[in-house]
C-alpha positions as CSV (number, residue, x, y, z in Angstrom):
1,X,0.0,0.0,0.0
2,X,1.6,3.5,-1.2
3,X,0.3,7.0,0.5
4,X,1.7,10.3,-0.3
5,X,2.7,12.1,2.8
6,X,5.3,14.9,4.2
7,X,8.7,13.9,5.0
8,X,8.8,11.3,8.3
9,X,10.3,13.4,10.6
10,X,8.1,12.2,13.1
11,X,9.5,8.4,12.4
12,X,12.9,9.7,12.4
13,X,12.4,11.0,16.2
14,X,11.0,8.1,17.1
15,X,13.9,6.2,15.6
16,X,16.1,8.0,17.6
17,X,14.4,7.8,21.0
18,X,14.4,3.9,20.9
19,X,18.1,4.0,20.0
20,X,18.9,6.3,23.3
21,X,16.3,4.3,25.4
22,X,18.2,1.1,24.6
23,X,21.3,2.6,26.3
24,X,19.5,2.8,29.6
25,X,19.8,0.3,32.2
26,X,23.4,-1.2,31.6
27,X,25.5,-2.2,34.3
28,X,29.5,-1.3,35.1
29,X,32.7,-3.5,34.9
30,X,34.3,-2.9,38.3
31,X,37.1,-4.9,38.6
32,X,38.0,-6.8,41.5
33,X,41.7,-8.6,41.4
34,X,42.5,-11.6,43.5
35,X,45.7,-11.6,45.2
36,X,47.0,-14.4,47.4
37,X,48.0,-12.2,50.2
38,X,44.4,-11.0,50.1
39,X,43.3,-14.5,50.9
40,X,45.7,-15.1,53.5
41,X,44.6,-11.8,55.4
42,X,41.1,-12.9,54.9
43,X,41.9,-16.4,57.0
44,X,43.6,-14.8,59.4
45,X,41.0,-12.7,60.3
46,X,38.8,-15.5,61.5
47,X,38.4,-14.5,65.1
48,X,35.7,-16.2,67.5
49,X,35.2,-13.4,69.0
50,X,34.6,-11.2,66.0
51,X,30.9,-9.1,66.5
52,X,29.1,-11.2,62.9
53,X,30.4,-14.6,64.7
54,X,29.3,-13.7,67.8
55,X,25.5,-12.5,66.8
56,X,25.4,-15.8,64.5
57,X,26.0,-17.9,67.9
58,X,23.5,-15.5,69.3
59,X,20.8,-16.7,67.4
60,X,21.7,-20.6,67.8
61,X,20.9,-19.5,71.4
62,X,24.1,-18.1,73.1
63,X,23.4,-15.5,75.1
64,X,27.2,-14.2,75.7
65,X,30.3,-15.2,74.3
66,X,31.1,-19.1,74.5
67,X,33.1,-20.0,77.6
68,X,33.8,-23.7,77.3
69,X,33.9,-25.3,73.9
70,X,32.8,-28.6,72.6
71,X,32.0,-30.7,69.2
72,X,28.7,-28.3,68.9
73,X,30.4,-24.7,69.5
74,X,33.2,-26.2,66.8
75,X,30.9,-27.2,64.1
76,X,29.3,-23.9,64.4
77,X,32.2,-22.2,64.1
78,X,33.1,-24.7,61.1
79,X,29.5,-23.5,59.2
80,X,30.7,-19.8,59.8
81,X,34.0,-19.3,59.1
82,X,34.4,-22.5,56.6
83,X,35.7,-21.3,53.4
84,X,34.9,-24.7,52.1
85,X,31.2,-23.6,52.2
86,X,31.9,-20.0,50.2
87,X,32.8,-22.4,47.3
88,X,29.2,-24.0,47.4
89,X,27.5,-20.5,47.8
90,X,29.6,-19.0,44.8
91,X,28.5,-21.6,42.6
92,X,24.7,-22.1,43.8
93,X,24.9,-18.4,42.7
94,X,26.0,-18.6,39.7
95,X,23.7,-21.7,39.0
96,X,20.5,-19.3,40.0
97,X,22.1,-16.8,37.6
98,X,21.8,-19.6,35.3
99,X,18.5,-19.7,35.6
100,X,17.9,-15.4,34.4
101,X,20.2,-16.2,31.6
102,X,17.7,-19.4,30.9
103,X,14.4,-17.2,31.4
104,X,15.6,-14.8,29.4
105,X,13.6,-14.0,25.7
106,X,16.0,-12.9,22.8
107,X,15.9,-9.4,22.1
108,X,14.6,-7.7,19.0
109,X,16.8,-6.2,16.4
110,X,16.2,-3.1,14.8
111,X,17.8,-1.5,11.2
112,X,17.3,1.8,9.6
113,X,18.9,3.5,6.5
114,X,18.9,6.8,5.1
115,X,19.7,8.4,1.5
116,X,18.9,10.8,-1.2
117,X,17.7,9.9,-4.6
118,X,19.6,10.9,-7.9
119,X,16.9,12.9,-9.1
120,X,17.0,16.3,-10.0
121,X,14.8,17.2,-6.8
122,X,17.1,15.2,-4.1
123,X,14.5,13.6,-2.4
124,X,15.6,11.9,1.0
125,X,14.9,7.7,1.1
126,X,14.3,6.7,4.7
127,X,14.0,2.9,5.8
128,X,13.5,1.5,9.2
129,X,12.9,-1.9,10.5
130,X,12.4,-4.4,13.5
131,X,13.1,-8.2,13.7
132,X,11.1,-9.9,16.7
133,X,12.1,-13.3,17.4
134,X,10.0,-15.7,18.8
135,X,10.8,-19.2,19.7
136,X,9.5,-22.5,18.7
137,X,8.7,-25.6,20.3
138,X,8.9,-25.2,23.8
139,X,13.0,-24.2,24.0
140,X,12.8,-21.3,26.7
141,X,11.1,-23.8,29.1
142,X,13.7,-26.5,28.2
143,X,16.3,-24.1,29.3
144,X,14.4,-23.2,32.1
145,X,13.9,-26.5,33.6
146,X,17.5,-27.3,33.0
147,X,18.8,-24.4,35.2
148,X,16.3,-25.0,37.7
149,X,17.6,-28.6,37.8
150,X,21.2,-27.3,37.8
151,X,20.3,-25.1,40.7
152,X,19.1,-28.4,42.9
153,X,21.9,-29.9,42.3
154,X,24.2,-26.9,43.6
155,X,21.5,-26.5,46.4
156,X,22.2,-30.1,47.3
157,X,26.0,-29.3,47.2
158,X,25.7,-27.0,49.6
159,X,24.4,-29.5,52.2
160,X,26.6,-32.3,51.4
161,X,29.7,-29.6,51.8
162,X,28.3,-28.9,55.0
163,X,27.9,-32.6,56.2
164,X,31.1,-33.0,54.9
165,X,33.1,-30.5,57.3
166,X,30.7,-31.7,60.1
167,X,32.5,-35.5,59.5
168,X,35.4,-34.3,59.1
169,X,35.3,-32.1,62.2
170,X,33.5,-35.1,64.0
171,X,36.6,-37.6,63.2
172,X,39.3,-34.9,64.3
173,X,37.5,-34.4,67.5
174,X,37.5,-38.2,67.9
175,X,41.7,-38.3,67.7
176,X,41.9,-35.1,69.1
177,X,40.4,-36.9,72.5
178,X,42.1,-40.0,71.8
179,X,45.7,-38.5,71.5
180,X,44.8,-37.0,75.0
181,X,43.6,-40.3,76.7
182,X,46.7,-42.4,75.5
183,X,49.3,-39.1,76.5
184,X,47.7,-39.6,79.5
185,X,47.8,-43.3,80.3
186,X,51.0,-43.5,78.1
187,X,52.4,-40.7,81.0
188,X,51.4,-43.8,84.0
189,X,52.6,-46.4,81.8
190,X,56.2,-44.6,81.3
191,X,56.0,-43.7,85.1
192,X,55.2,-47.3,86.5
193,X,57.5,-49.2,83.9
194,X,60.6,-46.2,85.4
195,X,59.7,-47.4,88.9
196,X,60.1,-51.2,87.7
197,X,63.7,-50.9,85.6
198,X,64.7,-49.5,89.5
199,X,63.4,-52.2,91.2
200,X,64.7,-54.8,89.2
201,X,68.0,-53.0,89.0
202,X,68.3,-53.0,92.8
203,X,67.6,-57.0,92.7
204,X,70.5,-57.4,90.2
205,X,72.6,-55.4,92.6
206,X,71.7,-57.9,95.3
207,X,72.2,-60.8,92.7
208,X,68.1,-62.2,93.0
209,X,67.2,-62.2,89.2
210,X,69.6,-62.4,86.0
211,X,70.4,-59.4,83.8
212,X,67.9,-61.0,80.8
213,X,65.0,-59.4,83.3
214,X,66.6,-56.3,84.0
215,X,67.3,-56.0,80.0
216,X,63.9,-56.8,79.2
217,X,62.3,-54.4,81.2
218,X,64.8,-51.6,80.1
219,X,63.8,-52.1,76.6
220,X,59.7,-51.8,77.5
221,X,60.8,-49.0,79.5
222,X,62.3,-47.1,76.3
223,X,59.5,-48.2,73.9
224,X,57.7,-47.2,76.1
225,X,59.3,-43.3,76.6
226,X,59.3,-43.2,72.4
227,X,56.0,-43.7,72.1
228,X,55.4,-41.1,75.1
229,X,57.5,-38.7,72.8
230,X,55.8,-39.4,69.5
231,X,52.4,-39.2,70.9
232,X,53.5,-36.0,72.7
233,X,54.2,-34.5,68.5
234,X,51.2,-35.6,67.7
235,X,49.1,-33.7,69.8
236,X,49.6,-30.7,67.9
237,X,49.4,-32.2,64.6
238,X,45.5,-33.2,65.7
239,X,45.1,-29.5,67.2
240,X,46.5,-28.4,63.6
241,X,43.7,-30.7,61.8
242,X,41.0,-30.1,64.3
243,X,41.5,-25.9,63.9
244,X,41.3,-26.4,60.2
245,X,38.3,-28.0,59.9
246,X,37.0,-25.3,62.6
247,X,37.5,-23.1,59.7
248,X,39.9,-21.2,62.5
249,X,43.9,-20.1,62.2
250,X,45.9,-22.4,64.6
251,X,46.7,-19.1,66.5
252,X,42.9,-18.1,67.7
253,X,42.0,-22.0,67.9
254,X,44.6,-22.4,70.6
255,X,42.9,-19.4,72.6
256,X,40.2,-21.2,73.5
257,X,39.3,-23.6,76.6
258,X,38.3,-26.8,75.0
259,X,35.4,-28.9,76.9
260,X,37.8,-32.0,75.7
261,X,36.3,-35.9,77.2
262,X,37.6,-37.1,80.7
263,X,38.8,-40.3,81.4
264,X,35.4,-41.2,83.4
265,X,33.7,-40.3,80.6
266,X,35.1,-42.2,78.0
267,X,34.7,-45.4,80.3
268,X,30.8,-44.7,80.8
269,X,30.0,-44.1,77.4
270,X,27.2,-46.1,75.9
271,X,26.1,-47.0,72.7
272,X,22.9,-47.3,73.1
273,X,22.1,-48.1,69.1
274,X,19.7,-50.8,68.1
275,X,22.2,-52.9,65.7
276,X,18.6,-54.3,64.2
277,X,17.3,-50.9,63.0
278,X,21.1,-50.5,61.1
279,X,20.4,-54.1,59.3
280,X,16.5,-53.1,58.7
281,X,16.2,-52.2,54.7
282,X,13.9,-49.1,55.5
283,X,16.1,-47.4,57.5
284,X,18.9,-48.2,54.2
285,X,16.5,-47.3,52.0
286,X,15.4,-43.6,54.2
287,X,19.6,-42.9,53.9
288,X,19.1,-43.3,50.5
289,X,16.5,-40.9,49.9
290,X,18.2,-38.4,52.8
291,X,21.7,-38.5,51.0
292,X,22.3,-35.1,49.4
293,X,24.5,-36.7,46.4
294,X,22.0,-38.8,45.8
295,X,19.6,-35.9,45.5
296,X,21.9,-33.6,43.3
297,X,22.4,-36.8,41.2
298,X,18.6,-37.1,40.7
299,X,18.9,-32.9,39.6
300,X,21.5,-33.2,37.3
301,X,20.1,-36.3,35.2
302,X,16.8,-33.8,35.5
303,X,19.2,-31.4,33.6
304,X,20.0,-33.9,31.3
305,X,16.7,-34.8,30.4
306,X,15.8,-31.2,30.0
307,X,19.0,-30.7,27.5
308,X,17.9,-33.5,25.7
309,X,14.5,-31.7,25.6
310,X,15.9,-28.3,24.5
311,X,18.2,-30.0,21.6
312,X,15.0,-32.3,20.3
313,X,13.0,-28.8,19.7
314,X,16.1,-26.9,18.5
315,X,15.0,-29.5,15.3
316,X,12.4,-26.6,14.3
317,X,13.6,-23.3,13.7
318,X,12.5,-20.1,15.3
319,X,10.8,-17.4,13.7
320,X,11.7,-13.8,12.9
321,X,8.8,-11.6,12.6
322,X,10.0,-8.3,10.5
323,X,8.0,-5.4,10.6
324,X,9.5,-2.2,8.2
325,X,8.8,1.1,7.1
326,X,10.1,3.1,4.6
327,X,9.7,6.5,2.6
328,X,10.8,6.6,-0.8
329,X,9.5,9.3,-3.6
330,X,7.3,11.1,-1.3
331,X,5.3,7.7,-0.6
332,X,5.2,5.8,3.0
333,X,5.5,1.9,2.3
334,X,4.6,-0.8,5.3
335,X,5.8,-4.2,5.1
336,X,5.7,-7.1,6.9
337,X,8.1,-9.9,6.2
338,X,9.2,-13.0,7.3
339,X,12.8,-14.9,8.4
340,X,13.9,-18.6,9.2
341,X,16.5,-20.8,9.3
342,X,15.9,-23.6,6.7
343,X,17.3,-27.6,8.1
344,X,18.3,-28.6,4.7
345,X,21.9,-29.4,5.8
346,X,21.2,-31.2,9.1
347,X,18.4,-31.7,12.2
348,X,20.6,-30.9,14.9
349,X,21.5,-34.9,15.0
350,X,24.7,-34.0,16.6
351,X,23.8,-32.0,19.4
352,X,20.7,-34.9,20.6
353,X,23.1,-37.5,20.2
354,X,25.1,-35.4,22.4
355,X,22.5,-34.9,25.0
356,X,21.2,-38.7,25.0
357,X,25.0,-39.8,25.4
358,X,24.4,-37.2,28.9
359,X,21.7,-38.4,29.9
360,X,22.6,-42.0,29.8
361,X,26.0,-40.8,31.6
362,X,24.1,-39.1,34.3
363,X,21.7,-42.5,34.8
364,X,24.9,-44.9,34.5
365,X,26.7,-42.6,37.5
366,X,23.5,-42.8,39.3
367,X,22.8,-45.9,39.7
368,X,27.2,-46.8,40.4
369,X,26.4,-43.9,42.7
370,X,23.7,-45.9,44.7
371,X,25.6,-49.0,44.2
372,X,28.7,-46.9,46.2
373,X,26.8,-46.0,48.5
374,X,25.1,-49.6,49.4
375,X,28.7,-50.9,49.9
376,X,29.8,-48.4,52.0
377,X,27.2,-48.7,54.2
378,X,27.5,-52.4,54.5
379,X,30.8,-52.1,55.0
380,X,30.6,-49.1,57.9
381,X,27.6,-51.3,59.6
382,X,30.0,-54.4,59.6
383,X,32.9,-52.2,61.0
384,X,30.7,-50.9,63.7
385,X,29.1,-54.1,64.7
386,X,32.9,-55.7,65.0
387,X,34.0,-52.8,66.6
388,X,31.5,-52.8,69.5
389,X,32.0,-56.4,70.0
390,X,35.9,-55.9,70.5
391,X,34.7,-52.9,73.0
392,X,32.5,-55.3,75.1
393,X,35.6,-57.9,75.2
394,X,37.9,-55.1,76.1
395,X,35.8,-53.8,79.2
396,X,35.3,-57.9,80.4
397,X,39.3,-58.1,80.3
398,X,39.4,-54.2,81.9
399,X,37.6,-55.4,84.0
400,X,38.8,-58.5,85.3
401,X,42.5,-56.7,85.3
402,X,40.8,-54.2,88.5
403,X,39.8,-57.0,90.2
404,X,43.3,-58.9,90.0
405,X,44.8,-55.4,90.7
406,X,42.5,-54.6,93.8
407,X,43.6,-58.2,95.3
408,X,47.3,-57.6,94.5
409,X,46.9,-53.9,96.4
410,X,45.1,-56.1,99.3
411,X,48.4,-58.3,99.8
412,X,50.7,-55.5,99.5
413,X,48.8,-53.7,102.3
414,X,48.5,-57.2,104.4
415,X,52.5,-58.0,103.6
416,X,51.9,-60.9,101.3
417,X,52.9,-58.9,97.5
418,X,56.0,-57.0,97.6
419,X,56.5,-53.6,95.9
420,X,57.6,-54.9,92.7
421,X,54.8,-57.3,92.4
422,X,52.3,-54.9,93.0
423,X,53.7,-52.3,90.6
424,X,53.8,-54.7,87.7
425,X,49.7,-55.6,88.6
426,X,49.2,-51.7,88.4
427,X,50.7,-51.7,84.8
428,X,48.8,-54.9,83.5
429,X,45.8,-52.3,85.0
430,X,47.4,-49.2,82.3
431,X,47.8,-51.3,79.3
432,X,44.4,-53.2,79.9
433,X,43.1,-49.4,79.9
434,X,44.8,-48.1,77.0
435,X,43.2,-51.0,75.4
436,X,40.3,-50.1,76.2
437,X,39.9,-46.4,75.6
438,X,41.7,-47.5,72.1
439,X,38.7,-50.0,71.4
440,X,36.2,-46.7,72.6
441,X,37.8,-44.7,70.3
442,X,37.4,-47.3,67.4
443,X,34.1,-47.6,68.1
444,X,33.2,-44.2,68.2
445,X,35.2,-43.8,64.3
446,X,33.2,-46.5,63.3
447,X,29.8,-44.9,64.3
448,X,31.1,-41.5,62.2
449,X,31.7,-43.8,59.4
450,X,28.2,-45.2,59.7
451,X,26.6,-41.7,60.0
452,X,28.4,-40.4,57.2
453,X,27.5,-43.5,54.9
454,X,23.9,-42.8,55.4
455,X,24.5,-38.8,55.9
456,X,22.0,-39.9,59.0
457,X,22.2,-39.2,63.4
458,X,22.7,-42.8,64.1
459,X,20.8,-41.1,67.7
460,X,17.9,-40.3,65.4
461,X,17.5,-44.1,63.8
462,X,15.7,-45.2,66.7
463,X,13.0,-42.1,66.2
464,X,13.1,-41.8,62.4
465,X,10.6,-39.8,61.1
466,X,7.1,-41.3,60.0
467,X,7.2,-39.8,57.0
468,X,10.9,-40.7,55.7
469,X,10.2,-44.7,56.8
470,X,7.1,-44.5,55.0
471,X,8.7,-43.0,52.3
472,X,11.8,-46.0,52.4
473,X,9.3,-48.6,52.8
474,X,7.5,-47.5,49.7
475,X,10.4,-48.0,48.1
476,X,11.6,-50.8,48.8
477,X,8.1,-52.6,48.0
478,X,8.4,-50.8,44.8
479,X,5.7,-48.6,45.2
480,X,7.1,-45.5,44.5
481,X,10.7,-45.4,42.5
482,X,13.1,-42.7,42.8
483,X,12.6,-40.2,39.0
């Protein structure tokens, strides 16, 4: 359709406007360089007594500043100051940026000309147009869901960084207490073995045993003093590990009073865990649905199947709508055309082979991932079951030791056990303890193992939830299979 009208100058101003408006809105480049003193500052500034670390432990209920610190005050300082945890943040952010960049709808395009005619008269030729894309098939939602998906799986990430630093913390705190126990008993064994290589030298003196007992005795004595020594180094090896995974600098960590485990309590410990709800195949089944691996698994093979979604309707080709004006010769000419891109040379076969080849990836490391997971479960039951049996043996030998050491003390106070023989009951007493604070200690590394197989409070098995055993027995009877 032609019209003759006056010169566009109101299409011209218009032009112009949308090409200003378009510059409205942008953001800044500010740079921010990363220096490795920077992050060495940063650490070093971890202080448990800083005001955002104490207002944090304010609202997990401390009313003033901690004064005695345990496994719980630890592992909140661990989810504070973590930078383990900063890492999972970061990329959860960029996965929910992921998901703008997915919503977002491609922008038009606009193109204009202008020129004068070879006529005599020098008439001006204006032309202006606008390309509108729109989509096909479904492909912003398939991009959508994929992010989303991504985002679970970073989501999920977060938790299973924080379960990891609480096992990790949870097994330092074990050796941190168990280094302390055995200095201590290793101090009384050193002590009564010192006071038995004098004895027995005094008795060589006096020609009443041969130097083969003295010798012997000597040597235990000395093994005995290295181990003393090496134990003694590895106390602050443990503090090292157990400040680290406190997300603290050695230097602040060693500042504080540690509510570390007595002796007493160590020996009265309990483990009060019903070895048949371990074996039972809901309670396996509720850690498999709890475990946050296995729940970012399930989100990324979402993602996959999303991809595989988004590359299947990339097979039809969007549309560009183009809408143009132009002024030519004193007449004003609309148009509406038409743009797409033709699949002649291929389908996009590459790209959903591609994205099947994913997705069967993501469902093969799945399913190894539950297999993993099975074993390791097995495996940590079996290790805790042994390792609680070894305990019970260890206290009915502790055990019996007192009572053959509290009839030995009765005939050294009645005259009827000399010094020596007495002394040498009180060490049997030692090393029957270290034996058994070392089978405590196993059995308590065993239980982390367990928890941290199942990502599951071995305290909480005995009150699981209704919901997650209803959940486990549903499948495991097959009425409701993980998607």
């Amino acid at each position: 359709m032609k019209t003759k009208k006056s010169t566009p100058r109101l299409w011209t101003s218009l032009a112009l406007l949308s090409a200003l408006a378009t510059g409205c809105g942008y953001q800044n480049y500010h740079p921010q360089p990363l220096a490795a003193q920077e992050g060495l500052v940063n650490f070093r500034t971890h202080d448990p007594e800083s005001e955002g670390f104490l207002e944090y432990m304010h609202a997990q209920g401390y009313e003033h500043s901690v004064e005695s610190w345990g496994l719980r005050e630890l592992t909140l300082s661990a989810l504070y100051f973590h930078p383990d945890l900063d890492i999972a943040r970061a990329q959860l952010g960029q996965a929910m940026a992921d998901i703008t960049t997915a919503g977002q709808r491609p922008n038009p395009s606009a193109a204009g000309s202008l020129g004068r005619s070879e006529d005599p008269e020098g008439r001006n030729v204006y032309s202006f147009s606008v390309s509108i894309p729109i989509e096909t098939a479904g492909k912003r939602q398939a991009r959508l869901d994929q992010a989303v998906n991504l985002s679970e799986a970073a989501r999920a990430s977060i938790g299973q960084s924080i379960w990891t630093i609480r096992s990790r913390l949870l097994l330092s705190w074990i050796d941190y207490n168990a280094a302390l126990q055995n200095l201590s008993t290793l101090e009384e064994e050193v002590l009564l073995r010192d006071a038995i290589v004098s004895m027995l030298k005094q008795r060589l003196d006096a020609g009443m045993i041969s130097n083969v007992e003295l010798s012997n005795a000597r040597l235990q004595w000395q093994k005995s003093r290295q181990t003393l020594a090496t134990e003694q180094g590895r106390i602050q090896e443990l503090k090292s590990a157990l400040a680290s995974n406190a997300g603290l600098p050695l230097v602040k960590f060693e500042q504080l009073p540690l509510n570390v485990s007595h002796r007493q309590e160590v020996l009265e410990a309990s483990h009060p865990i019903n070895i048949a709800n371990i074996r039972s195949t809901a309670t396996q089944d509720a850690a498999l649905l709890n475990r946050l691996d296995i729940l970012a698994s399930l989100a990324r093979y979402a993602a996959s199947e999303a991809r595989l979604r988004l590359e299947i309707a990339k097979q039809y080709p969007d549309i560009n709508l183009i809408p143009s004006y132009s002024y030519e010769e004193g007449f004003h000419i609309w148009s509406l055309g038409i743009s797409s891109i033709l699949n002649l040379m291929h389908k996009n076969q590459g790209q959903i082979a591609q994205a099947k080849a994913l997705r069967e990836t993501e469902a093969a490391q799945f399913e190894a991932l539950q297999a993993r997971i099975i074993a390791n479960m097995d495996t940590a039951r079996t290790r805790y079951e042994t390792s609680v049996h070894v305990l019970e043996q260890a206290q009915r030998l502790y055990q019996a030791q007192i009572n053959q050491s509290e009839q030995a003390s009765r005939r050294f106070d009645n005259g009827f056990a000399d010094r020596l023989e007495f002394s040498v009951s009180q060490l049997e007493r030692v090393l029957a303890l270290q034996n058994l604070l070392s089978s405590e200690y196993q059995v308590q590394r065993a239980a982390a193992a367990l928890e941290d197989s199942m990502q599951l409070p071995l305290e909480n098995l005995d009150s699981m939830p209704a919901d997650l055993e209803r959940a486990a027995r549903k499948y495991a009877s097959g009425e409701e299979k993980l998607q």
